[in-house]
C-alpha positions in Angstrom: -16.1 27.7 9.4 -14.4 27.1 6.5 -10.6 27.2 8.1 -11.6 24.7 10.8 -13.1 22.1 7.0 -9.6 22.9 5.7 -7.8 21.7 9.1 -10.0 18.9 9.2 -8.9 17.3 5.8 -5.5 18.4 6.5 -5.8 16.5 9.9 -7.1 13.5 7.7 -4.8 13.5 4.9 -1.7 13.9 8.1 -3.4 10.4 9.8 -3.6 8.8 6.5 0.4 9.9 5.1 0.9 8.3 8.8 -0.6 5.1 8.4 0.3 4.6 4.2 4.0 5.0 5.8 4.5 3.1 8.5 3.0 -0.2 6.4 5.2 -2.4 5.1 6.7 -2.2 1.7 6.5 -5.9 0.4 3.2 -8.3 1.0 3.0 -11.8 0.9 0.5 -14.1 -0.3 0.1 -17.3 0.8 -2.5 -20.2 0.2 -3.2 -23.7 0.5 -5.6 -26.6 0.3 -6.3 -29.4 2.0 -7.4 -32.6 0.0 -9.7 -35.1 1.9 -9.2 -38.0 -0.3 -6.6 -40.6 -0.3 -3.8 -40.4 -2.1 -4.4 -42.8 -4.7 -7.9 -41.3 -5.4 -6.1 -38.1 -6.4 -3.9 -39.4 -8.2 -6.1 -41.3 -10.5 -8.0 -38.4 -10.8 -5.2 -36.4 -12.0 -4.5 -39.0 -14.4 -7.9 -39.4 -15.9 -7.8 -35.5 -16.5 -4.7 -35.6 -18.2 -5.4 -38.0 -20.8 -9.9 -37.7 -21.6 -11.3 -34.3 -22.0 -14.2 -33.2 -19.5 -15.4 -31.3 -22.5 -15.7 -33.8 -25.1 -17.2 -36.3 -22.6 -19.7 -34.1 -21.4 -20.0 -30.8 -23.6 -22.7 -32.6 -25.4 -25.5 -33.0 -22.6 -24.2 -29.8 -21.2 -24.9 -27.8 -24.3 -28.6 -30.2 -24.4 -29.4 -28.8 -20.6 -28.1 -24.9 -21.9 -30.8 -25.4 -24.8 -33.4 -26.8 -22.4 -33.8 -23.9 -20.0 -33.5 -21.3 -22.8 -36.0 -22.8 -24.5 -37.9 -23.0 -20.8 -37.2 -19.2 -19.9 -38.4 -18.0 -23.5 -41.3 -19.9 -22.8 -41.7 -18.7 -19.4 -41.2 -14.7 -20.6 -44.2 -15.2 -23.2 -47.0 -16.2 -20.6 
């Protein structure tokens, strides 16, 4: 019993040497997106971003809402 578990895993560790070397050496990753705005949309956009900070304009009422449903949950967890 045990000589055909040993010829088993060495049947599975043959397939798998097999497999590992006939893949190829190098990979290749490719991506891409697709936009569906025009192009002068985007490149306002771009724009805005570059010169006003997301963070300064709206870190304020972000960190207001963050405060909000902590002080919700802690609530919630007492009852």
């Amino acid at each position: 019993m045990l000589t055909k578990i040993v010829i088993g895993v060495v049947v599975v560790i043959g397939v798998f040497a097999v497999i590992v070397a006939m893949r190829p050496s190098d990979f290749r990753v490719e991506r891409s997106a697709v936009v569906a705005a025009p192009a002068p949309v985007v490149f306002m956009a771009k724009a805005f971003c570059m010169f006003m900070s997301m963070d300064k304009m709206v870190g304020g009422e972000f960190e207001k809402g963050l405060a909000q449903m902590k002080s919700v949950a802690e609530s919630a967890n007492k009852t």
